[in-house]
N, C-alpha and C positions, 0 to 999 in steps of 0.2 A: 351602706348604712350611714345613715345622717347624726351626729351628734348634735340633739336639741334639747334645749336650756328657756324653760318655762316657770315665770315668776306668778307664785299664789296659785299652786297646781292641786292643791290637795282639794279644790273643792269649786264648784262651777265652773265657769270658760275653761278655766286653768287644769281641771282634772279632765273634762273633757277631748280637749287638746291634747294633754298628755294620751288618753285611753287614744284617739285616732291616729298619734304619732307610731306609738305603740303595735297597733294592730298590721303597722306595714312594716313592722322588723326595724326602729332605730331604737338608738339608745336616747332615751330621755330622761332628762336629769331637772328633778323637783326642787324648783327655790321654793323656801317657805320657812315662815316665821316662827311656826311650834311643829316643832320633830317630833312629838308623837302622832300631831295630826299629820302630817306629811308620811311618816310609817306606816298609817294607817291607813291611807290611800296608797300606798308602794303594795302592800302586801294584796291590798284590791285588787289595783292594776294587775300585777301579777297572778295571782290566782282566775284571772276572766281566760276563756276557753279561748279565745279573738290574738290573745300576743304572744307576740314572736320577737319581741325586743328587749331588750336591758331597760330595767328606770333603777335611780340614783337619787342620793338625797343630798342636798345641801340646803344650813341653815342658810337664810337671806332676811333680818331685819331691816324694813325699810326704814326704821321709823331709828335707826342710828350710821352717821355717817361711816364712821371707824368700823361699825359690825358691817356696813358693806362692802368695805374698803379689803375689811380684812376674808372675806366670803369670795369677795371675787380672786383675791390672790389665790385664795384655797383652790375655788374652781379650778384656775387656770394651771395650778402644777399637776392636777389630775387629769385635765383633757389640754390639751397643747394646740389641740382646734377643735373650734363650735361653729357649727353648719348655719344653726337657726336659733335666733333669742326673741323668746315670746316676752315681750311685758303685759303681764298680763293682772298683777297683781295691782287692789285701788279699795279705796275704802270712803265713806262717805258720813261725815261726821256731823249730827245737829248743834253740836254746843264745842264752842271754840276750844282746842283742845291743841298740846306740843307734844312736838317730838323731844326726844331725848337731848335735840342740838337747839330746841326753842324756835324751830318752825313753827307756823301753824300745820297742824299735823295733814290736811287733806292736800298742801300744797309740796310738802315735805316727804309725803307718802307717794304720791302719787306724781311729782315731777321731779325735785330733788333729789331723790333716792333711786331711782329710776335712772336718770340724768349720770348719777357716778355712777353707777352698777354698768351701765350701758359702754362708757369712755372707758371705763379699768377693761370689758373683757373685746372692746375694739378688736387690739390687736389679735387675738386668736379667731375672732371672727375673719378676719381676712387672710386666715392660713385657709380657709375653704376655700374652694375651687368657686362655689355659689354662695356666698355669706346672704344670709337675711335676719335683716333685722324687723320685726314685726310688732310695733304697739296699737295698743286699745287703747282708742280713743272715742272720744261721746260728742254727738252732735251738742248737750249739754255746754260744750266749748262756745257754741252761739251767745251766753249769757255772760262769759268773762270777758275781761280785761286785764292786762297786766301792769299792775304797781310793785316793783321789786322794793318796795321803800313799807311796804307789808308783807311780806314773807314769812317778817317774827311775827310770833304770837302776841310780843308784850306791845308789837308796831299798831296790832288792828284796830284801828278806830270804829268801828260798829261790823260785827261780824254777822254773816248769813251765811248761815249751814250750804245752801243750795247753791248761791251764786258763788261762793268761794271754791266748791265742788266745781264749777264751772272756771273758774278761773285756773283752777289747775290741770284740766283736762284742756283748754287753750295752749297752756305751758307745753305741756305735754303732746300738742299737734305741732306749735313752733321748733320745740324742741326736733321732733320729725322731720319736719319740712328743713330746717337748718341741715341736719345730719345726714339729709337726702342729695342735700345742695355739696358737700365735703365729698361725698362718695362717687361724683361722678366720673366715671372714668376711670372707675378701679370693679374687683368682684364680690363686691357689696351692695347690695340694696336696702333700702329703707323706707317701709311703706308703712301706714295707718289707716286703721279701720274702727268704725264704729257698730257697735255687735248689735246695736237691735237692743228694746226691753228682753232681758234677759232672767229668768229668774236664779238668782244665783246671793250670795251671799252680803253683797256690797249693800241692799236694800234692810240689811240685820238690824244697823241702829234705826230705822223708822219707827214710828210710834207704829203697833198691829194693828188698830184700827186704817192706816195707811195705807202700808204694807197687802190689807188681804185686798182694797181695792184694786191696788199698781199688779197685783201677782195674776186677775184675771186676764191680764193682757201681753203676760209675760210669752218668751218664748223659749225654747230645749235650749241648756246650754251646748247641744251636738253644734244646732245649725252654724253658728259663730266659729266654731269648729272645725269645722269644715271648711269654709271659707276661709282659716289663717292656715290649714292646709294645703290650699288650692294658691293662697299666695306664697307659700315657702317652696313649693314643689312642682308646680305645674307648669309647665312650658310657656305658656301663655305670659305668666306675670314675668320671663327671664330679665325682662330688660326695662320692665318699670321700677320707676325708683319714684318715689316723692308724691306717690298717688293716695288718698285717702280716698277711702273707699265706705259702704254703710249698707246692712241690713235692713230690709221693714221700710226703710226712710229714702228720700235724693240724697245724698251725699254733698249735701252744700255746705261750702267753707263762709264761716264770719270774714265779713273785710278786716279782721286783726289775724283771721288766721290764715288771711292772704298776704299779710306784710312779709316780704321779705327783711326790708330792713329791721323788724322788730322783731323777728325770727331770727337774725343775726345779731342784733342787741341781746336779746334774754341770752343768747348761748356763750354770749364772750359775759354777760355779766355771770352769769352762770359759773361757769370755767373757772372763773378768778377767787369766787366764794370757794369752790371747792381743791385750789391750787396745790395747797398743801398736802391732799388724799390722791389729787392724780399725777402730781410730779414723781410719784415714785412708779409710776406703772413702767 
C-alpha cells in the first residue's frame, strides 16, 4: 500500500486521482483548503462500492506560507513516509488579486505555495523505496516568462489574468525540471504533465458566457488521472525523472522552459525567499 498525498483533492483532477488511487487499496491523504469540502468528498470517496483504501484529510492553504509550513509539519508527524505527491492544486484568477504574504495570488498559489509544500515534505518522500513526485503543469507555460522583480502584487505593472496564469504554471515546470535535476541518482522522481482541457473547477472565475464555450471541449477529469497513475506506479515511468509529459496536445517545452540555467536561478531564488519556513524542516 502506497501512501499518496494529493493537493486540491476534493474536486476535479485532484478527487479523480484520489478516487483511482483509492480503488487499488492506498491510503490517500486530501490536502485542501476548506475541510468541509474536502469531508465531503472523504465521505464520497468512501462510501463508492470501487475502494479498498484509507483517505485522510489535511488542511493545506496555498495562499499562506506559515499555514503551509505548518501543514506540512503536521503531515509529516502523521506519515513518516510518502510514496507519491500529487500537486495538483491551481487556480486561475481574472483580476489581480494576493495572497495573504502579498503575492500575486495565481503565482503564489500555484508555484510558491507549491514550491514549500513540496521542499518541507522532501524528506519523507525519500524514505519510500520509489518516491514520486508528480505536478500539473499546462502547456499554457508557453506564454510565460519569469520576472521575480513581480511576484508581489503591489510589484505588477499591468496585470493579465491569462498570461500571469502562464507565467506561473512556467514557474512551476522550472520548478520540476530543477528538482528533477537534484534527484538524480537517489529514489525519487520528479515528473510533469500537462492534463489536457479538463473540465474541472480551475475555469470557476471565467465569465459563463466563456466558460460554457471552453466546457464543450473539455475532457473527464478520470483521463488525467490515469495518466499521474500510470506515472506514479507503473513500471515503465521507474526511472524517468525530469519528463513532462501532455494529454490531447505534443508535449512541447517553451525554450524558457528548456532553460536549465533559469530553472536553477528561480529555484535558488526561490529557496532564499522562503529560507526562513524551510530552515526548520
Amino acid at each position: 500500500m502506497k501512501t499518496v498525498v494529493i493537493t486540491g483533492a476534493n474536486t476535479g483532477i485532484g478527487f479523480a486521482t484520489a478516487q483511482s488511487f483509492l480503488e487499488q487499496g492506498h491510503q490517500v491523504i486530501l490536502a485542501c483548503r476548506n475541510l468541509k469540502k474536502a469531508e465531503a468528498a472523504k465521505q464520497q470517496l468512501e462510501q463508492s462500492e470501487y475502494a479498498k483504501g484509507h483517505v485522510d484529510i489535511i488542511q493545506l492553504d496555498l495562499e499562506s506560507l506559515e499555514q503551509v509550513a505548518n501543514a506540512a509539519d503536521q503531515l509529516i508527524q502523521r506519515y513518516p513516509k510518502i510514496d507519491i505527491l500529487v500537486n495538483n492544486a491551481g487556480l486561475m484568477t481574472p483580476n489581480l488579486e494576493q495572497t495573504q504574504d502579498g503575492f500575486e495570488k495565481q503565482i503564489g498559489v500555484n508555484y510558491i505555495g507549491h514550491f514549500l509544500w513540496t521542499m518541507k515534505l522532501l524528506p519523507v518522500i525519500k524514505q519510500s523505496d520509489a518516491g514520486r513526485i508528480i505536478n500539473l503543469a499546462s502547456m499554457m507555460h508557453m506564454l510565460g516568462k519569469i520576472d521575480v522583480n513581480q511576484f508581489r502584487a503591489d510589484q505588477v505593472k499591468k496585470y493579465n489574468g491569462v498570461l500571469s496564469y502562464g507565467n506561473s504554471k512556467l514557474a512551476n515546470l522550472l520548478f520540476s525540471n530543477a528538482l528533477a535535476e537534484q534527484l538524480v541518482g537517489t529514489n525519487v522522481t520528479c515528473n510533469a504533465l500537462h492534463p489536457g482541457g479538463v473540465n474541472s473547477e480551475i475555469y470557476r472565475e471565467l465569465p459563463k458566457y466563456q466558460y460554457a464555450v471552453i466546457k464543450l471541449f473539455l475532457i473527464s477529469p478520470s483521463k488525467p488521472a490515469n495518466l499521474i497513475q500510470k506515472i506514479a506506479l507503473d513500471p515503465s515511468w521507474m526511472n524517468r525523472n525530469g519528463d513532462y509529459v501532455s494529454l490531447q496536445t505534443p508535449a512541447i517545452k517553451s525554450g524558457h522552459a528548456k532553460d536549465k540555467l533559469l530553472a536553477q536561478a528561480l529555484y535558488d531564488h526561490t529557496y532564499a525567499l522562503l529560507k526562513d519556513y524551510l530552515k526548520k524542516s
